[in-house]
The first five atom37 places (N, CA, C, CB, O) and aatype in JSON, in Angstrom:
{
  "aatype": [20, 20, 20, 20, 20, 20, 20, 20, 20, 20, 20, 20, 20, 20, 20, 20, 20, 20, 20, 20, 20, 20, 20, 20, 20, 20, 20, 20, 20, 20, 20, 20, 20, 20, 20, 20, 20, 20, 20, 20, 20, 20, 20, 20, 20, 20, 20, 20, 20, 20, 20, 20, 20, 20, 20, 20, 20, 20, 20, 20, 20, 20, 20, 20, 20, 20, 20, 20, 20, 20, 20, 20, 20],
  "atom_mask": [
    [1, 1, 1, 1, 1],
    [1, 1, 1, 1, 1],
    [1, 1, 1, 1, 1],
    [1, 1, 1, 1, 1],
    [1, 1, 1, 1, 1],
    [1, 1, 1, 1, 1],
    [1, 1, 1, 1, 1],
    [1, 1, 1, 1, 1],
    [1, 1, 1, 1, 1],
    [1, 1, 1, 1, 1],
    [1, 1, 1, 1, 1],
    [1, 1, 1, 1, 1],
    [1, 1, 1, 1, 1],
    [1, 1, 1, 1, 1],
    [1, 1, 1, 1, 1],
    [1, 1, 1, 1, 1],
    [1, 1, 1, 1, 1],
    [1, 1, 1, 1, 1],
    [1, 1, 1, 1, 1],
    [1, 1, 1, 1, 1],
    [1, 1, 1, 1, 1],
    [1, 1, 1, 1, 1],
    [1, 1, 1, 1, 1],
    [1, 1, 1, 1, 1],
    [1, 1, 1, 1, 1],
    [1, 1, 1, 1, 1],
    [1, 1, 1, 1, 1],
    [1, 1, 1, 1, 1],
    [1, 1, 1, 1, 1],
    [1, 1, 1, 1, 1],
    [1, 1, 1, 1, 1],
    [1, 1, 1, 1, 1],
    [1, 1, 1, 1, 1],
    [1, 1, 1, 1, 1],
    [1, 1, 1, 1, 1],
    [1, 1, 1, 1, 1],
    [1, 1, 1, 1, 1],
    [1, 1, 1, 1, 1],
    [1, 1, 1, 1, 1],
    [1, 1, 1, 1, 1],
    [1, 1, 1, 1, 1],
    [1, 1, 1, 1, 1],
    [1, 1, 1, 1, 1],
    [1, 1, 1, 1, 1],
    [1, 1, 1, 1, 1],
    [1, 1, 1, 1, 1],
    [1, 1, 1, 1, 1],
    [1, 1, 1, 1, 1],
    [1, 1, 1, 1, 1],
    [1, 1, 1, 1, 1],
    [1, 1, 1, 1, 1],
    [1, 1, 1, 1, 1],
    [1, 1, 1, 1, 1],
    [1, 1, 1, 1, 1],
    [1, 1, 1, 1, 1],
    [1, 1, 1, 1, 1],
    [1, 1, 1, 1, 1],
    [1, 1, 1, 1, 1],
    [1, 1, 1, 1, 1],
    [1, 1, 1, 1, 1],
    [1, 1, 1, 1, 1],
    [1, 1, 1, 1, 1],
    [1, 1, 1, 1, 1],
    [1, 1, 1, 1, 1],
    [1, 1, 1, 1, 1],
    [1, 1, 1, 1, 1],
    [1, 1, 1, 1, 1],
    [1, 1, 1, 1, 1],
    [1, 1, 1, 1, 1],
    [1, 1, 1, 1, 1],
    [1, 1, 1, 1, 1],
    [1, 1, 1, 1, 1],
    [1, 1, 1, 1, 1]
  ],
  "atom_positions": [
    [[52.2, 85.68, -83.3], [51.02, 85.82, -82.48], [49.89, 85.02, -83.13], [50.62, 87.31, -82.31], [49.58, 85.23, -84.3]],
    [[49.22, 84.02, -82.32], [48.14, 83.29, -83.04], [46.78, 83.61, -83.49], [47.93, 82.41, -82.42], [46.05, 83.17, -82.6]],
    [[46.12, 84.09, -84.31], [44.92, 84.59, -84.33], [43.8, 84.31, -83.75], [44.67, 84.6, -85.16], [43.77, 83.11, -83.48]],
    [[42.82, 84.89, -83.42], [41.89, 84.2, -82.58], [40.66, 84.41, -83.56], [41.75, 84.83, -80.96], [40.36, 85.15, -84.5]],
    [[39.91, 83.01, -82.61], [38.56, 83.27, -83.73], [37.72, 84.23, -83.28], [37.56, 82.0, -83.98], [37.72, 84.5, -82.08]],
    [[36.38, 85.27, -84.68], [35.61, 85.83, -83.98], [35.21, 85.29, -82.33], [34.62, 85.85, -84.84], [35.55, 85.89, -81.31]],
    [[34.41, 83.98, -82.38], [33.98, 83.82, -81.06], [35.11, 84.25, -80.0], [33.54, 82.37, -80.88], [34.98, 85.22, -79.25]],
    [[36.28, 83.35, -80.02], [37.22, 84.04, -78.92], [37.13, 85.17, -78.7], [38.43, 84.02, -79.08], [37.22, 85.39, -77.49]],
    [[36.96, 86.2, -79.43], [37.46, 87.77, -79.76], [36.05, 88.1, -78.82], [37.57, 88.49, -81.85], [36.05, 88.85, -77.84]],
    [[34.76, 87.31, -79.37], [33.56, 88.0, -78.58], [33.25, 87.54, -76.56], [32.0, 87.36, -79.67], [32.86, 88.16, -75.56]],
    [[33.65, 86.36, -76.83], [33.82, 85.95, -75.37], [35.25, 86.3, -74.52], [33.64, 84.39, -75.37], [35.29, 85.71, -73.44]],
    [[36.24, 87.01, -74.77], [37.21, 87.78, -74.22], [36.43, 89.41, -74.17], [38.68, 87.63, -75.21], [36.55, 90.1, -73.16]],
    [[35.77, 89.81, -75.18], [35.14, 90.97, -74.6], [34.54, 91.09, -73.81], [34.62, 91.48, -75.06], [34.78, 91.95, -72.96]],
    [[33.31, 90.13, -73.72], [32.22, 89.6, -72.88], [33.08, 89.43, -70.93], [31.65, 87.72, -73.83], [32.75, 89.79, -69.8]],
    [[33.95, 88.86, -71.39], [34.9, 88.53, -70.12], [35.11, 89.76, -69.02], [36.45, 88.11, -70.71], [34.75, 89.86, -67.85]],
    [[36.08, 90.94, -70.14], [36.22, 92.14, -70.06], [35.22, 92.89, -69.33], [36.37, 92.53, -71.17], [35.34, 93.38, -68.2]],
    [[34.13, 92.93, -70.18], [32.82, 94.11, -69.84], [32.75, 93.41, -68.65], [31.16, 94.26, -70.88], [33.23, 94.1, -67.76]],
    [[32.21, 91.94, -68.09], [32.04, 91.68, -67.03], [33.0, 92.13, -65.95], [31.88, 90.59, -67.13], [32.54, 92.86, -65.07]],
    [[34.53, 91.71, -65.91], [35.39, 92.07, -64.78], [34.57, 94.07, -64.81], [37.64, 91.71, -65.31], [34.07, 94.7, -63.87]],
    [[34.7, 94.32, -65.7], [34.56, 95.84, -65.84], [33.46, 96.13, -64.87], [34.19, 96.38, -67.38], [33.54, 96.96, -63.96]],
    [[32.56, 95.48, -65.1], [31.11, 95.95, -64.33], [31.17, 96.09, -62.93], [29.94, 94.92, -64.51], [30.74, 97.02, -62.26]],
    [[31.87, 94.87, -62.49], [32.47, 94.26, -61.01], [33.08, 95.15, -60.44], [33.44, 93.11, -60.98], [32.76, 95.54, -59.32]],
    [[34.22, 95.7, -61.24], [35.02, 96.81, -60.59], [34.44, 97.89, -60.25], [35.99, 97.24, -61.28], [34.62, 98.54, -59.22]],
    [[33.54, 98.19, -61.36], [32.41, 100.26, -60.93], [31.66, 99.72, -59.71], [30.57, 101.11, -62.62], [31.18, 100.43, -58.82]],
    [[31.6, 98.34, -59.77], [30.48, 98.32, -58.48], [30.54, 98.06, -57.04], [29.64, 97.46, -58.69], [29.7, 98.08, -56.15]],
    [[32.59, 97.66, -57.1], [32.86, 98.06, -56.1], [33.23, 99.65, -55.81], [33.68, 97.25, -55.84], [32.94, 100.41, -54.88]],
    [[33.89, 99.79, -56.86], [34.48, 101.4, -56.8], [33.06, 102.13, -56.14], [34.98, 102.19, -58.7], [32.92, 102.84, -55.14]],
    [[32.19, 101.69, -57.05], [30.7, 102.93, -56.36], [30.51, 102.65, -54.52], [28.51, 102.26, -57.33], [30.46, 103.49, -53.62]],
    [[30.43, 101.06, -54.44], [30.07, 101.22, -52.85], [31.39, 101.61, -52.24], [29.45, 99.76, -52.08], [31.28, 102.24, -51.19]],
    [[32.38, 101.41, -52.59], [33.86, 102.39, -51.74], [33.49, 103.75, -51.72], [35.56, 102.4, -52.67], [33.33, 104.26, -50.61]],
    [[33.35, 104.36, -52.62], [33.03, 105.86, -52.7], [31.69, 106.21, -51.85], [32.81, 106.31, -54.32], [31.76, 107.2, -51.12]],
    [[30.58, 105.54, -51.86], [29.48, 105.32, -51.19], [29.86, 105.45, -49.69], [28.88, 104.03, -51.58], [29.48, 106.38, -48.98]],
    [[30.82, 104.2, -49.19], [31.33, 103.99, -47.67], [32.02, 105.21, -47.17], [32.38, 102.74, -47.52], [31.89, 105.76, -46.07]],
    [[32.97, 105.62, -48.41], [33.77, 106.96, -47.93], [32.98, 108.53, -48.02], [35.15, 107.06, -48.95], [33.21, 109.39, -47.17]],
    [[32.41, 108.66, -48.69], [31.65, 109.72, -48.57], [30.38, 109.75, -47.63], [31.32, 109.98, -49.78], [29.53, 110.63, -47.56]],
    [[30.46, 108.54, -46.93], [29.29, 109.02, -46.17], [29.7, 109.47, -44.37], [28.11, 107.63, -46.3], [30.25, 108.74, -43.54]],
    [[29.36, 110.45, -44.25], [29.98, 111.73, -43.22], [29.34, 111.26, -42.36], [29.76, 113.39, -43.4], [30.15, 111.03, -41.46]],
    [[27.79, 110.78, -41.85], [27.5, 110.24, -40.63], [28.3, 109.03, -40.58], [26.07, 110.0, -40.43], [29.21, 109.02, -39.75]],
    [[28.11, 107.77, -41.48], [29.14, 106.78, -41.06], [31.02, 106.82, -40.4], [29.11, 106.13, -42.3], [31.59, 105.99, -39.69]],
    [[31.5, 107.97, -40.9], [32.41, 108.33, -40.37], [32.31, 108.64, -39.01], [32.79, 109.11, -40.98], [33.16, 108.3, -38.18]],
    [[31.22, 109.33, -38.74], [31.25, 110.58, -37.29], [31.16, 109.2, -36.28], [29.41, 112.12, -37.05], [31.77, 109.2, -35.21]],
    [[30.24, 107.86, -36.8], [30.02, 106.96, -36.09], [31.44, 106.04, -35.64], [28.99, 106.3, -36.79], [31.84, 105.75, -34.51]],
    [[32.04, 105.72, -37.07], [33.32, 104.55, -37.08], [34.2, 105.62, -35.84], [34.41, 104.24, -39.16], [34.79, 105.08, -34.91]],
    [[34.17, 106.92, -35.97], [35.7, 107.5, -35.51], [34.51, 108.18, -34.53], [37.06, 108.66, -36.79], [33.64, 108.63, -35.28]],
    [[34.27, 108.35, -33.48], [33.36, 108.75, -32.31], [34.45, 109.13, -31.27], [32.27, 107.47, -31.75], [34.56, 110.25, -30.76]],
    [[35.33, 107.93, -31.02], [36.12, 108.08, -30.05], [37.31, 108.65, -30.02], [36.23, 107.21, -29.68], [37.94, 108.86, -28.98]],
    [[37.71, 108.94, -31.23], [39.03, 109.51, -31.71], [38.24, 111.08, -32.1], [39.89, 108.47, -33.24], [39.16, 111.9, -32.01]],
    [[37.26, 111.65, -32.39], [36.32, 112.86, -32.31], [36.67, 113.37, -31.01], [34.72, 112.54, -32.43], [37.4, 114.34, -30.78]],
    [[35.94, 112.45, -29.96], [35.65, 112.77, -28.78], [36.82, 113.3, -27.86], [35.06, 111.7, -28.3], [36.7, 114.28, -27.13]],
    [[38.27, 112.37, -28.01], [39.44, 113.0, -27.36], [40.02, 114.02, -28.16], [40.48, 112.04, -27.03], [40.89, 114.62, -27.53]],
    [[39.85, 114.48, -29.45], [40.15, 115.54, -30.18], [39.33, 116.9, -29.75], [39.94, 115.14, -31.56], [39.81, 118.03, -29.8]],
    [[38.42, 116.67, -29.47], [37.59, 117.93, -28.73], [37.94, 117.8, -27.41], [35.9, 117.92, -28.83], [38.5, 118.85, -27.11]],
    [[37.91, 117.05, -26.45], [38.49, 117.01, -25.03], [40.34, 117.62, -25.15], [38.33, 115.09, -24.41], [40.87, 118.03, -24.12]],
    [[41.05, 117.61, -26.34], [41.77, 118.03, -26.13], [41.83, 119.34, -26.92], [42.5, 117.23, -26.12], [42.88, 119.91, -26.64]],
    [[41.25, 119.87, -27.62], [41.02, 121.28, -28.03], [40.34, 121.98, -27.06], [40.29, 121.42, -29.24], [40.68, 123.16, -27.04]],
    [[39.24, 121.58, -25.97], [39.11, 122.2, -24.61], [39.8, 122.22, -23.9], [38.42, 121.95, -23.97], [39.6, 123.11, -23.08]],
    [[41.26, 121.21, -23.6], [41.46, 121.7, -22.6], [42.75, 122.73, -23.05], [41.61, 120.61, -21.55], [43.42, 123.27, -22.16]],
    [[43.03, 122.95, -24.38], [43.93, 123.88, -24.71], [43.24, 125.57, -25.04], [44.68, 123.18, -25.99], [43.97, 126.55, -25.18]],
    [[42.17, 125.61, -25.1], [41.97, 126.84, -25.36], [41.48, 127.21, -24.05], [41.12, 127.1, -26.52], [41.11, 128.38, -23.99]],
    [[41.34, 126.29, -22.59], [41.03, 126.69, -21.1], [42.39, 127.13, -20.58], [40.38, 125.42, -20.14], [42.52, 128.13, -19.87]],
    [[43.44, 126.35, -20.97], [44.69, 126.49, -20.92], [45.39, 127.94, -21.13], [45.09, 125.61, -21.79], [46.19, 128.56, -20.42]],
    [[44.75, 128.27, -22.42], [44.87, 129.59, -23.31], [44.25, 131.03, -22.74], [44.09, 129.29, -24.71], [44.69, 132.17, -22.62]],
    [[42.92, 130.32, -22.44], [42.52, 131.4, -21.21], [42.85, 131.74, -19.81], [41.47, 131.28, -20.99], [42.49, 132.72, -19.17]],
    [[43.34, 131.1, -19.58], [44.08, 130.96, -18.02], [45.4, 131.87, -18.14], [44.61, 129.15, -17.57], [45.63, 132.91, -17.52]],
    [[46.09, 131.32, -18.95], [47.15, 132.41, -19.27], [46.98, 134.06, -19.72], [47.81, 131.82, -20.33], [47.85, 134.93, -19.63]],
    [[45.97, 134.16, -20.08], [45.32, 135.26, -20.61], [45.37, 136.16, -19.34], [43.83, 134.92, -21.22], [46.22, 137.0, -19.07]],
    [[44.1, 135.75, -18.49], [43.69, 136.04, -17.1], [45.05, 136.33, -16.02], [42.76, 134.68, -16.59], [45.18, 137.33, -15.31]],
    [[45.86, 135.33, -16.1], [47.38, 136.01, -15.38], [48.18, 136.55, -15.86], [48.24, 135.36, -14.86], [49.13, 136.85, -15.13]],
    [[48.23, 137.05, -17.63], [49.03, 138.12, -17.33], [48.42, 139.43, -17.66], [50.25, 137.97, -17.97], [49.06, 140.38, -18.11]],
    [[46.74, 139.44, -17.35], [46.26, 140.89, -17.12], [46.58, 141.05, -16.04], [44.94, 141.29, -17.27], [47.3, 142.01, -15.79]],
    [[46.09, 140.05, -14.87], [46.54, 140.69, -13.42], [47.9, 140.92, -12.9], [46.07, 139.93, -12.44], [48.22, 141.37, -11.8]],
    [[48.85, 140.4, -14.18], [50.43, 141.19, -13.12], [50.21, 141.9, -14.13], [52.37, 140.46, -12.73], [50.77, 142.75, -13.43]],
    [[49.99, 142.36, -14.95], [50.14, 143.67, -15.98], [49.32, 144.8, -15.59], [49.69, 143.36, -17.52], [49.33, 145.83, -16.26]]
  ]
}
């Protein structure tokens, strides 16, 4: 293995810390993008919207059945 000089040794760290910095600062705005709950409610609106249109029409569904078998019972 060839030795390297101090300088190498300090400008491969230097290298390092930099990629390093780059990465927290995407990682932070990913975590930023994903944790933010209005931006979600916005991106997914329409996939919300038929998820509640279809949880209404199953618990109208649910009540309907309810209602006919009090009246033959």
């Amino acid at each position: 293995m060839a030795q390297r000089s101090p300088t190498e040794i300090r400008s491969s760290i230097e290298a390092n810390r930099h990629e390093l910095a780059v990465s927290v600062a995407r990682l932070r705005g990913e975590v930023e993008r994903i944790s933010d709950w209005r931006g979600q409610l916005e991106r997914h609106r329409s996939e919300l919207t038929m998820g509640a249109a279809a949880v209404g029409v199953l618990l109208a569904t649910s009540m309907l059945r309810r209602r006919r078998r009090r009246r033959r019972g």
